[in-house]
C-alpha positions in Angstrom: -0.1 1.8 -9.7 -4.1 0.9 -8.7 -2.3 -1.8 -6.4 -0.1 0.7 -4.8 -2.9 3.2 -4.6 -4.4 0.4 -2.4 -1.8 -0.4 -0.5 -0.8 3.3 0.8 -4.6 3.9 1.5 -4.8 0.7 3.4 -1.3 2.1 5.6 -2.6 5.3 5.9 -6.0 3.7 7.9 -4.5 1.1 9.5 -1.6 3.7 11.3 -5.2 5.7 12.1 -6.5 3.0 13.6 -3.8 2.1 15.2 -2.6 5.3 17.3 -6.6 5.6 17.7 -7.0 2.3 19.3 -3.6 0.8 20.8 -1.8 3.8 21.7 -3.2 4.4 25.5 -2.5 1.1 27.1 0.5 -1.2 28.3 -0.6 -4.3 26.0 2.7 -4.4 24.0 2.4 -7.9 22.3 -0.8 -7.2 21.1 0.0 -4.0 20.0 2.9 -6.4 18.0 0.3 -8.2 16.9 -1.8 -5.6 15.2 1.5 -3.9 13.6 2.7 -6.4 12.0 -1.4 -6.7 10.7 -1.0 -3.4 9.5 2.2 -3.9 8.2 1.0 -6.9 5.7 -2.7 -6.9 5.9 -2.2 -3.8 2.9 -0.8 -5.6 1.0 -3.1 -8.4 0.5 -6.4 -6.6 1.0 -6.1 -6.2 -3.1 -6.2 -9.6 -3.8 -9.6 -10.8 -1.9 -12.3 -10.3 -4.0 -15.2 -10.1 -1.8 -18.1 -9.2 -4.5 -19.6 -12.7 -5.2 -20.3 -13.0 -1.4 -21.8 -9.3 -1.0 -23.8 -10.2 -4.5 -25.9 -13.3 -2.2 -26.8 -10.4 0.1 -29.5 -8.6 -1.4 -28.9 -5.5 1.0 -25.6 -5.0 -0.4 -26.5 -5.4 -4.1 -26.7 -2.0 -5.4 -23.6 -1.7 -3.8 -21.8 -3.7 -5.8 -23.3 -3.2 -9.1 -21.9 0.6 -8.7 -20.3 1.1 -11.7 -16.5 1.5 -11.7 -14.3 0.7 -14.6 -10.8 1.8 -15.8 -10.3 5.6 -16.7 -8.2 6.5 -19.4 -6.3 9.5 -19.2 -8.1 12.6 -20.3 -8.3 13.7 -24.2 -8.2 17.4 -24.5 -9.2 19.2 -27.6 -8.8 23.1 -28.1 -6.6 25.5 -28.7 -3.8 25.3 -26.4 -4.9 22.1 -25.2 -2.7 20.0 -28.0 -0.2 18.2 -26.1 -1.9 18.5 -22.9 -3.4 15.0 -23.0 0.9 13.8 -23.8 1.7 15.7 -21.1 0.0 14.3 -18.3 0.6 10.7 -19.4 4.2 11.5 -19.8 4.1 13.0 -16.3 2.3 9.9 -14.7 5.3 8.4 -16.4 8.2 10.1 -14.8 6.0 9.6 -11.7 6.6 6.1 -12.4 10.3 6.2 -12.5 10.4 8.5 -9.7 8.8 5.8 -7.3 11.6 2.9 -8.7 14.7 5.3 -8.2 13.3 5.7 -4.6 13.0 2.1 -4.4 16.5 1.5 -5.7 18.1 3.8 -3.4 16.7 2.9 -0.5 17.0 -0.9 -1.1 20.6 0.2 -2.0 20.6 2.0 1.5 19.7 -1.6 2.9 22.0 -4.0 1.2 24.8 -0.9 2.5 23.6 -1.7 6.3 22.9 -5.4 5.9 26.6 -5.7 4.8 27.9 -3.2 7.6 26.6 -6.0 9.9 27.5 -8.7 8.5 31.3 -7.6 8.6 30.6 -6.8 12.4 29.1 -10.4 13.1 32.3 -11.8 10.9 35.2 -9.0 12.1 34.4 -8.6 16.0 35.6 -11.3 18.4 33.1 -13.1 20.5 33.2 -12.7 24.3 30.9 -14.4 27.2 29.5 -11.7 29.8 27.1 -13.1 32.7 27.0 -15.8 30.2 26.0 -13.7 27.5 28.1 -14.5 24.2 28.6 -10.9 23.2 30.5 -9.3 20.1 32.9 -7.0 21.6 33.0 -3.2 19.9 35.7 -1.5 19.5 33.9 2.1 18.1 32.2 4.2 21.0 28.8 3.0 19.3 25.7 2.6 21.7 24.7 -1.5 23.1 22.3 -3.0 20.1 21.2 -6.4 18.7 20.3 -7.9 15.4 18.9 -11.7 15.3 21.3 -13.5 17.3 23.8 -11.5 17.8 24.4 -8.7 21.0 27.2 -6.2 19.9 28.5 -3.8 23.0 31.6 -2.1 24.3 32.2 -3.9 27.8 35.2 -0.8 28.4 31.9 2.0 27.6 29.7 0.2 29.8 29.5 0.8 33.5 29.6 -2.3 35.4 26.1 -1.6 36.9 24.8 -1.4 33.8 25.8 -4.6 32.2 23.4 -6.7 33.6 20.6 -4.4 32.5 21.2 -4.0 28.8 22.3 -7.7 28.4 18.8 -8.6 29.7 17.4 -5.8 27.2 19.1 -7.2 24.1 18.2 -10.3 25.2 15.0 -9.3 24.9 14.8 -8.3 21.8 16.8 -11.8 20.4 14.5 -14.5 21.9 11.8 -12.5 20.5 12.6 -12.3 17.6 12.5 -8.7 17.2 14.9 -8.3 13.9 12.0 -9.5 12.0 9.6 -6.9 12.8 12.3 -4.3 11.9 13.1 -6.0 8.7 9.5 -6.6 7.6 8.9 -2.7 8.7 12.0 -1.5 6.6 11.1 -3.3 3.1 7.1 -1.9 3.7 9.2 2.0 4.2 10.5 1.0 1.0 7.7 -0.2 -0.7 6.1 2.6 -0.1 8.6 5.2 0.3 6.5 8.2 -0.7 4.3 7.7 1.5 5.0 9.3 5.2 2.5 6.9 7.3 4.5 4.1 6.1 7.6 5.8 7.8 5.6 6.4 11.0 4.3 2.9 10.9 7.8 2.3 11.3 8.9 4.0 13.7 5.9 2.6 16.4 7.0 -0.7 15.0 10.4 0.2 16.5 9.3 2.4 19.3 7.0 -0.7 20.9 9.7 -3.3 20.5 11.8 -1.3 22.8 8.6 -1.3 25.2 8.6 -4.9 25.2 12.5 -5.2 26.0 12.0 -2.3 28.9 9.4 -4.4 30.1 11.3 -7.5 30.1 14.1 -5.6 32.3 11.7 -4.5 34.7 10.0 -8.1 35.2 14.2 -8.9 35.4 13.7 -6.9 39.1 16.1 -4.2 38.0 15.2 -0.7 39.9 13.2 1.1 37.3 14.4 4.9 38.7 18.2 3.4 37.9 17.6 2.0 34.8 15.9 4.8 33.6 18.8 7.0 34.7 21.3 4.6 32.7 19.1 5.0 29.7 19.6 9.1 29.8 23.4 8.7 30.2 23.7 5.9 26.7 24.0 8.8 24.8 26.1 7.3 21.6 25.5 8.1 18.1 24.2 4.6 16.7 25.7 3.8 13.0 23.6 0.3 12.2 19.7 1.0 11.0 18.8 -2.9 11.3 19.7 -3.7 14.3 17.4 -3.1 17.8 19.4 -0.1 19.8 19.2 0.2 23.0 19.5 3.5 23.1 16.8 4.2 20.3 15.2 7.6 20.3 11.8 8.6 22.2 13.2 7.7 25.9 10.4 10.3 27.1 7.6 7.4 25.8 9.7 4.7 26.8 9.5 6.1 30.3 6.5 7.6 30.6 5.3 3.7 29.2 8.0 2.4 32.4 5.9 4.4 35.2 2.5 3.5 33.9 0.4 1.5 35.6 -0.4 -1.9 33.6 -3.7 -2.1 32.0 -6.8 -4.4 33.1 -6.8 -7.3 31.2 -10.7 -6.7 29.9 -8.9 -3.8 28.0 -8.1 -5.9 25.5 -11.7 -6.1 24.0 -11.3 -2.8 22.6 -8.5 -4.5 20.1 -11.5 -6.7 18.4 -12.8 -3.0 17.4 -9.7 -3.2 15.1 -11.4 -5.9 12.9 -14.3 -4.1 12.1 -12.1 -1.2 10.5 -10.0 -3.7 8.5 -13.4 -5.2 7.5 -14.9 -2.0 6.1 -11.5 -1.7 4.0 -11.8 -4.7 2.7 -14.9 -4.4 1.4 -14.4 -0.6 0.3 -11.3 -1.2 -1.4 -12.2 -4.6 -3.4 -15.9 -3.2 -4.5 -13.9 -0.6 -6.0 -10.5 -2.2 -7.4 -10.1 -5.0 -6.9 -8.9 -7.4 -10.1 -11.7 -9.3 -11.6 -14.7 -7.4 -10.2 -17.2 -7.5 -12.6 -20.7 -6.0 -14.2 -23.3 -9.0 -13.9 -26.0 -9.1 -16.7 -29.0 -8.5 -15.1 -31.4 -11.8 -16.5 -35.1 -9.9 -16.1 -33.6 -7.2 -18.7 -31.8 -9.7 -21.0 -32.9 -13.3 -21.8 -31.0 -15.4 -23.6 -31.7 -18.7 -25.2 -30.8 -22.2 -22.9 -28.1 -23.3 -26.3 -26.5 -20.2 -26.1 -25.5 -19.9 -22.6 -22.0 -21.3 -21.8 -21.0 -22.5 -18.3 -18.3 -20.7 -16.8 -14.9 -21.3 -17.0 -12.3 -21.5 -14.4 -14.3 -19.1 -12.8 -14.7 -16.2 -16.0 -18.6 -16.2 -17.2 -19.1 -15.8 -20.5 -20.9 -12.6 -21.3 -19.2 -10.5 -17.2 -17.8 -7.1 -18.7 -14.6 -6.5 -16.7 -13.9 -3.4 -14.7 -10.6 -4.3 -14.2 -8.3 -7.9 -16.1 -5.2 -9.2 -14.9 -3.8 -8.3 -18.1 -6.0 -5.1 -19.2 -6.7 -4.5 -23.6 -4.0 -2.4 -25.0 -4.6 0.1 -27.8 -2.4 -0.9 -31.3 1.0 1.0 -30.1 0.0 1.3 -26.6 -1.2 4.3 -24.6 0.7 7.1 -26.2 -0.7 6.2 -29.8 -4.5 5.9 -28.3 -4.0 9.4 -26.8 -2.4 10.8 -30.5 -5.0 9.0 -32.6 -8.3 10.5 -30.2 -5.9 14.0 -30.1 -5.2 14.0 -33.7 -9.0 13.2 -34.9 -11.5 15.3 -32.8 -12.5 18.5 -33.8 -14.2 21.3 -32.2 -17.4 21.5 -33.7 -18.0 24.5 -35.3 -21.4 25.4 -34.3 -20.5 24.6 -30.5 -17.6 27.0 -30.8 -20.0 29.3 -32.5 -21.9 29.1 -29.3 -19.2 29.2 -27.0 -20.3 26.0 -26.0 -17.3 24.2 -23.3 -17.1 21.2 -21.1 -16.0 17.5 -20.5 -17.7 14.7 -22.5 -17.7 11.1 -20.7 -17.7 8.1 -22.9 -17.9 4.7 -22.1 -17.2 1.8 -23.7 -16.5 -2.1 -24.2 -13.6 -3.7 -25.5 -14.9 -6.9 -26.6 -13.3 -10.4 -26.7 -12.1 -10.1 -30.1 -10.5 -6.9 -29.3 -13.5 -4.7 -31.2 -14.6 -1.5 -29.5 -18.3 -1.5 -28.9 -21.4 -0.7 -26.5 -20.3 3.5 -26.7 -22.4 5.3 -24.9 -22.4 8.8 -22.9 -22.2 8.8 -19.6 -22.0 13.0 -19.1 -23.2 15.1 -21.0 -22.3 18.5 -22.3 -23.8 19.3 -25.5 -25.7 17.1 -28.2 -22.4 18.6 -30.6 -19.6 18.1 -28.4 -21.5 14.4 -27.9 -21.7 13.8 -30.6 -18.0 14.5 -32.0 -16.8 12.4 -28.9 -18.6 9.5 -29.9 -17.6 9.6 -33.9 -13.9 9.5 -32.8 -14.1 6.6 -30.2 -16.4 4.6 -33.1 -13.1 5.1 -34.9 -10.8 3.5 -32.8 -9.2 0.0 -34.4 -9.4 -3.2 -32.9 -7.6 -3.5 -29.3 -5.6 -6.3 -28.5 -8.4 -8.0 -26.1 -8.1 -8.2 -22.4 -7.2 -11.8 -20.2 -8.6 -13.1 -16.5 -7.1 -16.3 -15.8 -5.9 -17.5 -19.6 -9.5 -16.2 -21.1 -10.1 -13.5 -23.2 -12.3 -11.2 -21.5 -15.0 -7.9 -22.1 -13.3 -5.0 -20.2 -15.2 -1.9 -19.8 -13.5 1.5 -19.6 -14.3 5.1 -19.3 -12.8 8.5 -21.3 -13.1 11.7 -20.5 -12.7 13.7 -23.3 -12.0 18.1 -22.7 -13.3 20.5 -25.1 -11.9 24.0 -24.4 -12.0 27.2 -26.0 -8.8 29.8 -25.2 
């Protein structure tokens, strides 16, 4: 869920960026350029880990040495409050479920249109127009294309026409246009909930159809006519893959026709788009990304030359994890660690006395051998409520220890722990 987190943050900037940036000018194959960058830079953005080269800049140290670790879902204690701790992490579960149904339906959705076409490709007989092979139609569906293949209705098609949305499909073919669609649809899948990855999408499509207008125009074809055939190739279209040519937005697509081309020196503004992705980078890995760790600062601890071990395969011996490809797991998992901090704190009674309230943050280390240790309190509320917190989470059993690359690990993480009165 972190990695998705990322990913959907990363869309939601790079769209920004995008309509900010690329959005004014006639440059439609580097505007394919930085789509398809903001279609798949997201999602490996996650896995760079930029902190050891920031950590040899001593500008950005305190940077990264900002402590972030993994936060366990909040442990509420009060009345009223029993279940509520449950009741979240059973929510962020049905969440969970939520986000794979969409996935399964949509992917569903895909396999349903993938097969639509394929039938088409294998069903419709093959004609040659203007030497064109073409699959003939026989439905009153709009001209379109999908890799290879150019599907029309010659008998729909005024004779006028022809020449112009042959050279617009063929467009889209040599291209390679299908791709960008397909690689667009499984991101809107991906991320499904999220609406910028729909409206990522739809540029993706909506500038592909730019680049095949273009194509028509550089073709010689009258650019008044052509437009006026595009108003009148008014058909429902039935086949989601495939390039249309009728696809919505005609107003852009001609407004983006009668524009005058941009100066070439234009284009410099599209290196501002690195910077951006840049920042992101950096943000998003200083915070989450997997393996970012707490270095041991050497003036505050010194350690004897025989007891320092070299590194591993890249995993120090004494770097306290924020976050471990495979993270420590509480005996019974999640559920049990919420029931066992649920079922042992209580409210003081001299802080309820008081009417003393508030949120306690712990943090702690779960040590190589899976022990608990290294508890201290990160917010304070009340030396009581503190102090109860800190009892319970000394409790705890052994975890099963975290792993980074085969090694057992130190993984820090943070609970916040409610005390409420009703």
């Amino acid at each position: 869920m972190l990695y998705l987190l990322q990913v959907n943050v990363g869309l939601i900037l790079f769209y920004a960026l995008y309509k900010l940036v690329c959005t004014r000018d006639t440059f439609f194959r580097s505007r394919r350029f930085i789509l398809i960058v903001s279609l798949v830079l997201p999602f490996i953005l996650p896995f760079i880990d930029v902190r050891e080269w920031l950590e040899s800049r001593d500008r950005m140290i305190m940077l990264t040495h900002f402590d972030y670790s993994a936060v366990l879902p909040e442990i509420v204690v009060g009345s009223e409050a029993a279940e509520t701790g449950n009741r979240v992490f059973v929510l962020s579960e049905w969440i969970g479920y939520l986000y794979l149904a969409g996935v399964l339906v949509l992917l569903v959705r895909l396999v349903v249109q993938a097969f639509s076409l394929s039938r088409l490709i294998i069903r419709m007989p093959e004609k040659e127009i203007n030497g064109v092979r073409v699959k003939c139609l026989n439905d009153p569906s709009g001209p379109f294309s999908f890799f290879r293949w150019i599907f029309m209705n010659p008998a729909a098609v005024k004779e006028d026409e022809i020449n112009e949305i042959l050279t617009h499909e063929m467009a889209h073919v040599k291209q390679h246009h299908s791709v960008d669609v397909l690689l667009a649809e499984m991101v809107s899948i991906c991320c499904w909930m999220n609406p910028f990855a729909w409206l990522l999408k739809r540029e993706v499509r909506l500038n592909l159809e730019f680049l095949a207008d273009r194509k028509v125009m550089e073709a010689g074809f009258a650019t008044k006519s052509y437009q006026y055939h595009l108003l009148g190739l008014a058909y429902n279209h039935k086949y989601g893959l495939s390039n249309n040519f009728n696809f919505s937005h005609l107003k852009q697509r001609i407004i983006m026709m009668n524009k005058k081309k941009s100066n070439a020196t234009g284009h410099i503004k599209y290196a501002l788009f690195v910077l951006p992705a840049f920042a992101l980078l950096v943000a998003g890995n200083i915070s989450c990304s997997q393996g970012a760790s707490e270095k041991q600062d050497a003036k505050e601890e010194t350690v004897a030359p025989d007891s320092v071990a070299a590194p591993t395969d890249g995993v120090a011996k004494d770097e306290v994890f924020m976050v471990a490809e495979q993270m420590p797991e509480f005996p019974g998992g999640m559920k049990e660690m919420l029931k066992f901090l649920q079922e042992n704190v209580k409210y003081p009674e001299n802080a309820m006395k008081n009417n003393v309230q508030g949120r306690v943050i712990v943090q702690f280390v779960v040590e190589k051998d899976g022990t608990p240790t290294e508890f201290k309190v990160l917010r304070s509320v009340d030396p009581d409520l503190d102090a109860e917190a800190l009892r319970v989470m000394k409790a705890m059993p052994k975890w099963k220890p975290g792993m980074q690359k085969g090694q057992v690990v130190r993984v820090k993480f943070t609970v916040p722990v409610s005390f409420k009165l009703q």
